[in-house]
C-alpha positions in Angstrom: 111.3 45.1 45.4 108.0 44.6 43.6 109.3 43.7 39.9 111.7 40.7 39.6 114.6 40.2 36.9 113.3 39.3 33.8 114.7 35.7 32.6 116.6 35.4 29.0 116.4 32.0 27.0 120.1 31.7 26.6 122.5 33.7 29.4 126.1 33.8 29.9 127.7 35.5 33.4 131.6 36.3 33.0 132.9 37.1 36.3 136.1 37.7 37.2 138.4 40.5 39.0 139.9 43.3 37.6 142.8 43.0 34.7 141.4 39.4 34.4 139.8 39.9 30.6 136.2 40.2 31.3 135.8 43.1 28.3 137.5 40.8 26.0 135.6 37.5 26.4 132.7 40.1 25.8 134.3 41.6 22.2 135.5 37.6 21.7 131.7 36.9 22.1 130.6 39.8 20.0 132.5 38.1 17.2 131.0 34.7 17.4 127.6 35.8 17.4 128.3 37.8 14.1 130.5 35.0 12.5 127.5 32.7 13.3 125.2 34.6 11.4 123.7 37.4 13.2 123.8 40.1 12.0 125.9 44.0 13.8 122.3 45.6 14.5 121.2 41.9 16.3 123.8 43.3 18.7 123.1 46.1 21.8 126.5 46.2 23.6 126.2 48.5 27.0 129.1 49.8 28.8 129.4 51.8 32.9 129.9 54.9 31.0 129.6 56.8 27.9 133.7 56.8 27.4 133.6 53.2 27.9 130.8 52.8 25.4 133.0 54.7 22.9 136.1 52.8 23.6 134.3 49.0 23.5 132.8 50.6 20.0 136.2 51.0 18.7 137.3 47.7 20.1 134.4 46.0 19.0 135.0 47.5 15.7 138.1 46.3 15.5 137.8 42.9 16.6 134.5 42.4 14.3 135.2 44.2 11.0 131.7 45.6 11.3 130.1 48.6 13.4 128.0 47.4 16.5 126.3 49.7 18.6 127.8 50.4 21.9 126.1 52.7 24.2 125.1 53.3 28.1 121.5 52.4 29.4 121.0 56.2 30.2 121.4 56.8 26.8 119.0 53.9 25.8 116.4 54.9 29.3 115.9 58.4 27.4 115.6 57.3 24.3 112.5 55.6 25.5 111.0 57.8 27.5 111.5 60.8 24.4 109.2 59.1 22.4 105.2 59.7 21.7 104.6 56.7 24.0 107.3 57.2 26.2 106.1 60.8 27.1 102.5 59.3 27.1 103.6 57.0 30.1 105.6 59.0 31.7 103.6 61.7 31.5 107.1 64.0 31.1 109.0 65.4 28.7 112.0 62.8 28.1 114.5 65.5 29.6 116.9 64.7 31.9 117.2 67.0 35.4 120.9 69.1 35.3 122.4 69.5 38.4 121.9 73.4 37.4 118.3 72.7 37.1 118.3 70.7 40.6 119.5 73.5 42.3 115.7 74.8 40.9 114.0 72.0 41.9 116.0 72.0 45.7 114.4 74.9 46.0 111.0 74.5 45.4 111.3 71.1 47.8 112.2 73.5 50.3 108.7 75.0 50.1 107.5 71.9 52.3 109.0 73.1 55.4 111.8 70.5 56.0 115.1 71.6 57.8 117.5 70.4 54.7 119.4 68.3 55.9 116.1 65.8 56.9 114.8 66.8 53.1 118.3 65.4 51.6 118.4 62.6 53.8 115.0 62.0 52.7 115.1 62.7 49.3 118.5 59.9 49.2 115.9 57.2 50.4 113.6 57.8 47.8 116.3 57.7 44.7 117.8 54.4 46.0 114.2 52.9 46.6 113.7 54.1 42.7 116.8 52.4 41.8 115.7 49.3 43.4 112.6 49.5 41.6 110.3 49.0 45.1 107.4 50.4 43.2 105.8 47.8 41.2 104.6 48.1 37.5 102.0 50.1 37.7 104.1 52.9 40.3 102.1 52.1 43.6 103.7 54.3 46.4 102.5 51.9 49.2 106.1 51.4 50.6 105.7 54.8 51.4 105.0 55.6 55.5 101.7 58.2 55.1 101.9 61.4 56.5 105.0 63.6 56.0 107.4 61.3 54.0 104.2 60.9 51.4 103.8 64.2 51.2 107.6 65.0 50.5 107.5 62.6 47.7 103.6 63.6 46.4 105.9 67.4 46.3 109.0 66.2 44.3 106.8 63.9 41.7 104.4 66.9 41.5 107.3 68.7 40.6 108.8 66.9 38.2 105.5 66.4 36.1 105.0 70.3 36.4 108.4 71.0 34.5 108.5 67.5 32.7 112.0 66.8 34.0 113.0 63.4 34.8 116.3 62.7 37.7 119.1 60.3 37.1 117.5 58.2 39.7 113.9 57.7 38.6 115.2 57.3 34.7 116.2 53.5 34.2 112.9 52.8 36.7 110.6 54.7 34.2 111.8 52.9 31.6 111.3 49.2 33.2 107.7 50.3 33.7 107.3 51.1 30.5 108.5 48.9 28.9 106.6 45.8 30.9 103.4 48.3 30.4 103.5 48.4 26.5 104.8 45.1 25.2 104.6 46.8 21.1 107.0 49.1 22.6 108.9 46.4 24.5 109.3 44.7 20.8 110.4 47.6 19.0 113.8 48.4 21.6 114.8 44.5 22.2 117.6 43.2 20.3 118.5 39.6 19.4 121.6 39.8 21.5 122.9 42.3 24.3 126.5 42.2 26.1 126.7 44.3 29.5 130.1 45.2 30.6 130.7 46.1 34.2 127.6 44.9 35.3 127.8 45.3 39.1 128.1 48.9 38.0 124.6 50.0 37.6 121.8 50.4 39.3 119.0 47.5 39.8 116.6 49.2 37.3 119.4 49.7 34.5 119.7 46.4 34.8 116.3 45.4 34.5 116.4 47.4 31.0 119.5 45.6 30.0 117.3 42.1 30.8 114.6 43.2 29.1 116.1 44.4 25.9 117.4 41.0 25.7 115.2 38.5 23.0 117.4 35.9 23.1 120.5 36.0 25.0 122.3 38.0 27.4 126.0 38.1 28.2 127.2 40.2 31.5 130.5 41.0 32.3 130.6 41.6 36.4 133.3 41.7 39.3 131.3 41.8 42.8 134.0 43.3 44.4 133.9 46.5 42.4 130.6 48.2 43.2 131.9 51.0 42.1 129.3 54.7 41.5 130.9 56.1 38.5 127.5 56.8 36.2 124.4 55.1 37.7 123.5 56.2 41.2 123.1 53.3 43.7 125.2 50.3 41.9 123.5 47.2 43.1 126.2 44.6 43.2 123.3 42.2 44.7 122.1 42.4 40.8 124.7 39.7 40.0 123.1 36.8 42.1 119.8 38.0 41.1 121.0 37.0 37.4 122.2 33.5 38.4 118.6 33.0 39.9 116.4 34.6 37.0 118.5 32.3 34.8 118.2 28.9 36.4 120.9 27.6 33.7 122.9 30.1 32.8 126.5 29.9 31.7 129.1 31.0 34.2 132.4 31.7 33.2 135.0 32.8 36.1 138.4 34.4 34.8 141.1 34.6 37.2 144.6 35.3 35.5 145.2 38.8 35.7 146.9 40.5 32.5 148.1 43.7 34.4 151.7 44.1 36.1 152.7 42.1 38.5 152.4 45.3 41.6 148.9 45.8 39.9 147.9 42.0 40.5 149.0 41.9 43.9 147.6 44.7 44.7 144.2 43.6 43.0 144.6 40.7 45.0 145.0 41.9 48.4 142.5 45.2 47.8 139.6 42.1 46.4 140.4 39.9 49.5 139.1 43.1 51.5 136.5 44.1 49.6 135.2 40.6 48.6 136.1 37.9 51.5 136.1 34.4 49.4 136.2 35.7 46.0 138.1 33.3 43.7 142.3 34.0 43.7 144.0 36.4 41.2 146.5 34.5 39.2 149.0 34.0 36.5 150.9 36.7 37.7 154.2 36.3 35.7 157.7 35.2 37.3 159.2 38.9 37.8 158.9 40.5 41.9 155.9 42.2 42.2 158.7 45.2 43.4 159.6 45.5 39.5 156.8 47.2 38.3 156.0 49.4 41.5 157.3 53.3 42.0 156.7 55.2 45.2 157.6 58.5 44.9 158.1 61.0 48.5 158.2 64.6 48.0 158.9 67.0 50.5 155.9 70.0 49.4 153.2 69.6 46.4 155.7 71.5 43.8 158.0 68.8 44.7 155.3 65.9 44.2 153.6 67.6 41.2 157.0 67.5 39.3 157.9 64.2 40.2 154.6 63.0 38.9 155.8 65.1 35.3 158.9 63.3 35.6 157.4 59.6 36.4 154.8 60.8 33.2 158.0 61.5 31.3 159.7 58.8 31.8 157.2 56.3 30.8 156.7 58.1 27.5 160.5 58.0 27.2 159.9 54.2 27.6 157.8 54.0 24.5 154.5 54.4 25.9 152.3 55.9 23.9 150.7 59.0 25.4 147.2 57.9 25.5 148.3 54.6 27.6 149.6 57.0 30.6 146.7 57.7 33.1 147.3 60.1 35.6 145.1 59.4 39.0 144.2 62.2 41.0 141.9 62.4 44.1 141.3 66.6 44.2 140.6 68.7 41.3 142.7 70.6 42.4 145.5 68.7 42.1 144.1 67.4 38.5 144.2 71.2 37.4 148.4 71.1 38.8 149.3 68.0 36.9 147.7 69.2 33.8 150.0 72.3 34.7 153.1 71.1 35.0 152.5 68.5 31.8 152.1 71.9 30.0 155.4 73.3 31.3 156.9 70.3 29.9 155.1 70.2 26.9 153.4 67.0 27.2 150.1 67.0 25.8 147.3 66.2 28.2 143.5 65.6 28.5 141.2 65.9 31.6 137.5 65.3 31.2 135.3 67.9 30.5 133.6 68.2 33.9 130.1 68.8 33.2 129.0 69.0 37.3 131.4 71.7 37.7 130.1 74.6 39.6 128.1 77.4 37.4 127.7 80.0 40.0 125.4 81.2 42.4 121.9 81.3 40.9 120.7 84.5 43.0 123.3 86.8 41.3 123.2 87.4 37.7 126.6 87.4 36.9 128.2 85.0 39.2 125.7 82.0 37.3 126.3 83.7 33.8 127.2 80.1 32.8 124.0 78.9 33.7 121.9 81.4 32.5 123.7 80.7 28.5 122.9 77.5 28.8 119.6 77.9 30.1 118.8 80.4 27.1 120.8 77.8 24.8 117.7 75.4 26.2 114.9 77.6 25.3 116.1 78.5 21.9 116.2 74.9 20.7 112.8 74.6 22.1 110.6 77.4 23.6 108.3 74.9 25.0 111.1 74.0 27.7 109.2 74.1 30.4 112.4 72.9 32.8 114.1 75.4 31.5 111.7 77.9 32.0 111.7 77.3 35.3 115.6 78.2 35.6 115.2 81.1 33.5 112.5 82.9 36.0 114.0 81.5 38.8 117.9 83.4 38.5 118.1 86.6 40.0 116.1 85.6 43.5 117.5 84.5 46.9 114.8 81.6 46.5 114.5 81.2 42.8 110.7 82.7 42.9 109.9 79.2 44.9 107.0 81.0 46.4 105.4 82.3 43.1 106.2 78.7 41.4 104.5 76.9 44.5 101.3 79.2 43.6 101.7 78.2 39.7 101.5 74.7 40.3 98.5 74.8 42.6 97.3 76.8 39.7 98.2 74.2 37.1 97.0 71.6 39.5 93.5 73.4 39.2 93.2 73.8 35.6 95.4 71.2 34.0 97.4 73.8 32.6 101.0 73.4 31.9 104.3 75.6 32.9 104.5 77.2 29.9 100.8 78.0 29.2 100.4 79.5 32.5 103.7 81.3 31.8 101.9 82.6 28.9 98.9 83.2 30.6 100.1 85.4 33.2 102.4 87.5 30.6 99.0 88.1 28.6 97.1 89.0 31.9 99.8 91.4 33.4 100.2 94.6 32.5 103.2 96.2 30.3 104.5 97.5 32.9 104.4 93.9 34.8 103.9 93.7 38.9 106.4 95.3 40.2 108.2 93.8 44.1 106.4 90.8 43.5 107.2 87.3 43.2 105.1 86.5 40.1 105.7 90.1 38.6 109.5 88.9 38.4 108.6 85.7 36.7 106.7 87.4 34.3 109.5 89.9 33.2 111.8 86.8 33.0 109.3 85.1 31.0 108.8 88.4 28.2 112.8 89.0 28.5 113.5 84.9 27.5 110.7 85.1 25.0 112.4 88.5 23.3 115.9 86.6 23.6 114.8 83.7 21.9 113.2 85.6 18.9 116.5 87.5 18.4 118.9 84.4 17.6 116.1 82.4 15.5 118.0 80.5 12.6 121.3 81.4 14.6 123.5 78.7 14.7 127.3 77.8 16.7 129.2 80.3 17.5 127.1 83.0 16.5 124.0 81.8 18.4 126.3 81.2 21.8 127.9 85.1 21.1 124.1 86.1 20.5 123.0 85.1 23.8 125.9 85.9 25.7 125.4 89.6 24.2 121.4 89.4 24.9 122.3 88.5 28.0 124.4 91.7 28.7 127.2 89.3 29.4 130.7 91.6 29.4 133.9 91.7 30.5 136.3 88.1 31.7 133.0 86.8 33.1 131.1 86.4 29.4 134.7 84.9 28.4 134.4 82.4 31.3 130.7 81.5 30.7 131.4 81.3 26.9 134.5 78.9 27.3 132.4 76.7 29.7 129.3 76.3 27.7 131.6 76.4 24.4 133.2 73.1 26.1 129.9 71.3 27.0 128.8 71.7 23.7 131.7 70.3 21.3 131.3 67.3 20.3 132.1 64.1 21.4 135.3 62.0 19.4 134.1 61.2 16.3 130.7 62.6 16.7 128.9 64.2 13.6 126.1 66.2 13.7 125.1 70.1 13.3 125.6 73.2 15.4 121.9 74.0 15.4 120.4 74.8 19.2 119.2 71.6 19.6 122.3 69.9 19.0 124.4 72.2 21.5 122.1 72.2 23.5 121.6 68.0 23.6 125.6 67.9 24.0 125.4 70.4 27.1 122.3 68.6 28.7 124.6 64.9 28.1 127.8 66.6 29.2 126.1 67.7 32.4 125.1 64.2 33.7 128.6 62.8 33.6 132.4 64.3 32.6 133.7 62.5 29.8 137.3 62.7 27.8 137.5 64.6 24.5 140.1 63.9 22.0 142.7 61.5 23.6 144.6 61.1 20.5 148.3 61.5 21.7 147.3 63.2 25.1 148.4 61.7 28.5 145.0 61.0 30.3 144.8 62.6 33.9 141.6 61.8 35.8 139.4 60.8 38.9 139.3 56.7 39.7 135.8 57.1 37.9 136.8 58.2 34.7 139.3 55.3 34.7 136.4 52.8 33.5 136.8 51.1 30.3 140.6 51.7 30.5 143.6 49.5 31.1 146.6 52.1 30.9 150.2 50.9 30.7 151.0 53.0 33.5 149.1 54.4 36.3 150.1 56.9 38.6 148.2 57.9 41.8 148.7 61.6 41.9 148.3 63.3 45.6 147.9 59.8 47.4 147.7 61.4 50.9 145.3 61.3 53.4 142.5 64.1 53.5 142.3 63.5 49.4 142.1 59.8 49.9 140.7 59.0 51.8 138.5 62.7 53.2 139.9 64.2 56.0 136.4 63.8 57.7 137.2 59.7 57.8 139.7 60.5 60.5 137.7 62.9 62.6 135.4 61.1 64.8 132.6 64.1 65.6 132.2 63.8 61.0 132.6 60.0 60.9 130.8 57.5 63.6 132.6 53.8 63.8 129.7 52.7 61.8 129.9 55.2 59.0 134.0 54.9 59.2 133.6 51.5 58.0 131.0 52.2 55.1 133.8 54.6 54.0 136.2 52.2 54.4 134.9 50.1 51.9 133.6 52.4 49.5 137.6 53.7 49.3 138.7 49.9 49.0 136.1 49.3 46.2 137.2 52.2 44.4 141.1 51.9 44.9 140.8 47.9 43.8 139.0 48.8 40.4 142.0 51.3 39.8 144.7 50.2 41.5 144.3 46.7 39.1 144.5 47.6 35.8 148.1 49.0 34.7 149.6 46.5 32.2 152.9 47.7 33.3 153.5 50.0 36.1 152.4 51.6 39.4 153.2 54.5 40.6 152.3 55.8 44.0 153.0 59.7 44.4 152.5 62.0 48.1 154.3 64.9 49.7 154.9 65.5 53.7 154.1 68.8 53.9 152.4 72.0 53.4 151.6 75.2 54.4 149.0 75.6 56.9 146.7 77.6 55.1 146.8 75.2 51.8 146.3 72.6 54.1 143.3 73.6 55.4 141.8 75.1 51.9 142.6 71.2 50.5 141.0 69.6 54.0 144.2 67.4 54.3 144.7 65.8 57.5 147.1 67.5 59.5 149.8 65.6 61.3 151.3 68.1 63.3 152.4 71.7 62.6 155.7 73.2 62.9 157.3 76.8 62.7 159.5 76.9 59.6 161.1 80.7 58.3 158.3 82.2 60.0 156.3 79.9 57.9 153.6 77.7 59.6 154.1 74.1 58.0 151.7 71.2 58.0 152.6 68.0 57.8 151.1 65.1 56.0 150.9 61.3 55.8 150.5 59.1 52.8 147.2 57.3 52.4 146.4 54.9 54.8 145.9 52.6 52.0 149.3 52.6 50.5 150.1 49.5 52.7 147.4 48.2 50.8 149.1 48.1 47.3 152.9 48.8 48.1 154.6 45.2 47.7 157.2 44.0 49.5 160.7 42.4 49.0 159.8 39.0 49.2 156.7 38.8 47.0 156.9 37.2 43.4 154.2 35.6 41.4 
């Protein structure tokens, strides 16, 4: 780790577990800092994730009387990196990777010859070392072993600068660099104050940016015990200690009276034991049996479970619980897509997120990826110059996405320090009209004339029309052009309260931020039903864990020892603790465990739930299942009271 935390003249650590209050000491701070004089754009408030950068906004709002900027560091990362100097450093084009576009880029890394599963391993050690920021300011390589693992990463970095894409994993790292490189840009992006919720959250580099962008004080908000990946890859819970020591006197505050029901506490409090040995005791629990607030439901099949988790919905809003204060937990998207069913039948209004890493098809047929090819085309028609996109474009339609032909380009590129799109150009010009037939590079250059002819058809197109313009250039017809439509039509609303125009570089900038993350839209009056990572930010009334049965939590391969070794049992372990104990801790009310005991063999094995045993039943073969193996874990028992 080559660049060290950057010290803050005044810094405060709240730490605490979760339902304890951290978020509010934070918004209480906020408040002080404006009531003694500074002034709401002195203030740089980052959240986990964008929802919980919307919903501290609100509450910061609220508490303040004044409008304070509450974002993510992605958000601030590529803000950076977007401008004249940060492109200059970076040598990219400020655009973050898709996971449509890695599938691109996963193919041209294939052109070095690895078997794929030593390329993935592979390319995982180089985003955590990114992450971790082991390349020092100037982006030496030296931790790099010379031969083929420098080679592998010389391929991906020369593929990124070819199609000016940046990944999730390099971003906040770029941005530290740059930032220490170019102190008047350094000036510019700091702010008098910045507050950092859910610190232990992000990644090492994000919070080096968060550091940095402090002038002159910092306030972080952190629970070690919740190293939790919800937004940032590689959360580096080690980042909290590293604070302490970069700020030889800074203030630390330690909350340990938890606000949530008294089944939520104790759970908290045995799940934190686990996943933090010596962590300071949850307390303040209240007088009432920690039984009170704590519903297990049994069903016998998953209609039976999915209705009782309507009813156990219903009966909390019967209660007085306003809609939006009803999280539904649920371990499977499948089983999000049956609660969000069976709210329907009832008529409860409900909200999942809009899932932006959903699958868009299979890139080598034309209209099973008819999702991404629209929002590729949305990409080039808010800016032709694209060159990531580009590279999708000519890439659809191929069992290797042209690799071969791009592999050449670069080489090419590499030669004449020409760029994607000028060599693009370049070979359209050279080829004949009638292109080069059976080749590699004669597909890329009918791509190429067939995205530049799109894009000249929907100029000064805007909305719906431009989306129905593409989809109709792009011979989309039929249910699957209504599937594609409704899919990039969702990415490309806009978020709660946003403003802002329809042009193709709007939708196209809510598509490209919807596909690094799934986020809620309107909640207003909506029961919330969601994955333990969209739960950040939140503290519902009532939570219910939808589908709490083993093979959905945890994976069916943690119980199959040719999957899982001991060793890697154990890292799973934990990961499922963490991630249970920052959910399982934060109803202000109630918890409410839901499972069934059986299904049918078949659904069973689609769903990868770990079988018990089977049995004959009506001719019917029947699986049967367990609860989660961590339901001991938060179930209370008779005798316990605050």
């Amino acid at each position: 780790m080559a660049i060290e935390l950057t010290p803050t003249p005044e810094a405060v650590l709240v730490e605490g577990a979760v339902g304890c209050g951290k978020t509010t000491r934070l918004v209480e701070r906020a408040a002080a800092l404006l009531e003694g004089g500074a002034a709401p754009s002195d203030l740089l408030v980052l959240a986990a994730t964008p929802d919980a950068a919307r919903m501290l906004a609100a509450r910061l709002e609220a508490a303040c009387g004044a409008a304070v900027e509450a974002t993510c560091v992605r958000e601030v990362a590529l803000g950076l990196l977007a401008t004249e100097g940060g492109r200059a450093f970076s040598d990219r084009a400020g655009r973050l990777v898709t996971p449509v576009e890695m599938g691109f880029i996963m193919e041209d890394m294939k052109t070095c010859g690895l078997k794929n599963r030593r390329l993935k391993e592979m390319l995982k050690f180089f985003y955590r070392s990114w992450t971790e920021l082991v390349e020092d300011a100037d982006g030496n390589a030296d931790w790099l072993l010379a031969g083929e693992e420098a080679d592998v990463h010389g391929l991906l970095k020369g593929i990124l600068d070819f199609t000016g894409g940046i990944l999730e994993p390099e971003l906040s790292a770029l941005a530290v660099r740059y930032l220490l490189a170019d102190g008047e840009a350094l000036a510019g992006a700091q702010r008098a104050h910045v507050l950092v919720d859910d610190y232990q959250m992000l990644s090492r580099a994000s919070q080096h940016v968060a550091n940095l962008l402090a002038r002159d004080s910092i306030a972080v908000a952190a629970d070690p015990a919740a190293v939790v990946e919800v937004f940032d890859s590689y959360p580096y819970g080690e980042g909290v200690g590293e604070f302490t020591q970069a700020n030889a006197d800074c203030e630390r505050i330690v909350l340990t009276e938890s606000h949530a029901c008294g089944a939520a506490a104790h759970a908290a409090s045995r799940l934190r034991e686990d996943a933090a040995p010596g962590a300071p005791e949850i307390t303040g629990v209240g007088d009432a049996p920690a039984t009170d607030s704590f519903t297990a439901r049994e069903s016998a099949d998953p209609a039976a479970e999915v209705a009782a988790v309507a009813e156990a919905v219903e009966a909390a809003l019967g209660a007085g619980c306003a809609p939006e204060d009803v999280y539904v937990l649920t371990f499977h998207p499948a089983w999000m897509r049956q609660v969000l069913r069976a709210l329907a039948a009832r008529d409860i209004a409900a909200a999942a997120p809009v899932e932006g890493r959903l699958s868009v098809g299979d890139y080598r047929d034309l209209d099973r990826c008819a999702p991404a090819r629209l929002l590729a085309a949305l990409d080039l028609a808010a800016d032709p110059a694209n060159a990531l996109a580009w590279r999708s474009w000519c890439g659809f339609g191929d069992y290797l996405a042209n690799s071969a032909a791009f592999a050449d380009m670069r080489a090419g590129a590499a030669a004449e320090g020409a760029g994607l799109v000028a060599l693009l150009e370049e070979a359209s010009a050279a080829a004949p009209a009638e292109g080069f037939p059976n080749t590699g590079i004669g597909r890329i250059v009918d791509a190429y004339r067939a995205g530049r002819e799109l894009v000249a058809s929907v100029q000064g197109l805007e909305g719906d029309g431009l989306l129905d313009a593409l989809a109709a250039g792009l011979g989309l017809e039929g249910d699957g052009a209504a599937r594609a439509r409704a899919l990039v039509g969702a990415l490309t609303a806009p978020a709660p309260g946003e403003e802002g125009g329809t042009d193709a570089a709007t939708l196209s900038r809510r598509a490209r931020r919807a596909l690094g993350g799934a986020a809620f839209g309107d909640t207003a009056g909506r029961v919330l039903v969601g994955a333990p990572e969209h739960l950040v930010g939140r503290s519902p009334a009532v939570l219910v864990l939808a589908g709490f049965v083993n093979g959905f939590f945890p994976s069916r391969d943690y119980f199959d020892a040719t999957v899982m070794t001991p060793d890697k049992q154990k890292l799973a372990r934990a990961t499922d603790i963490r991630r249970l104990y920052a959910a399982a801790g934060k109803p202000t009310e109630r918890l409410v465990a839901s499972w069934f005991t059986s299904i049918d063999l078949v659904g069973a094995e689609q769903l990868k739930l770990e079988i018990g045993r089977v049995r004959l039943r009506r001719g019917e073969r029947i699986a049967t299942t367990s609860p989660s193996i961590y339901l001991k874990e938060i179930e209370p028992t008779e005798d316990q009271s605050a």
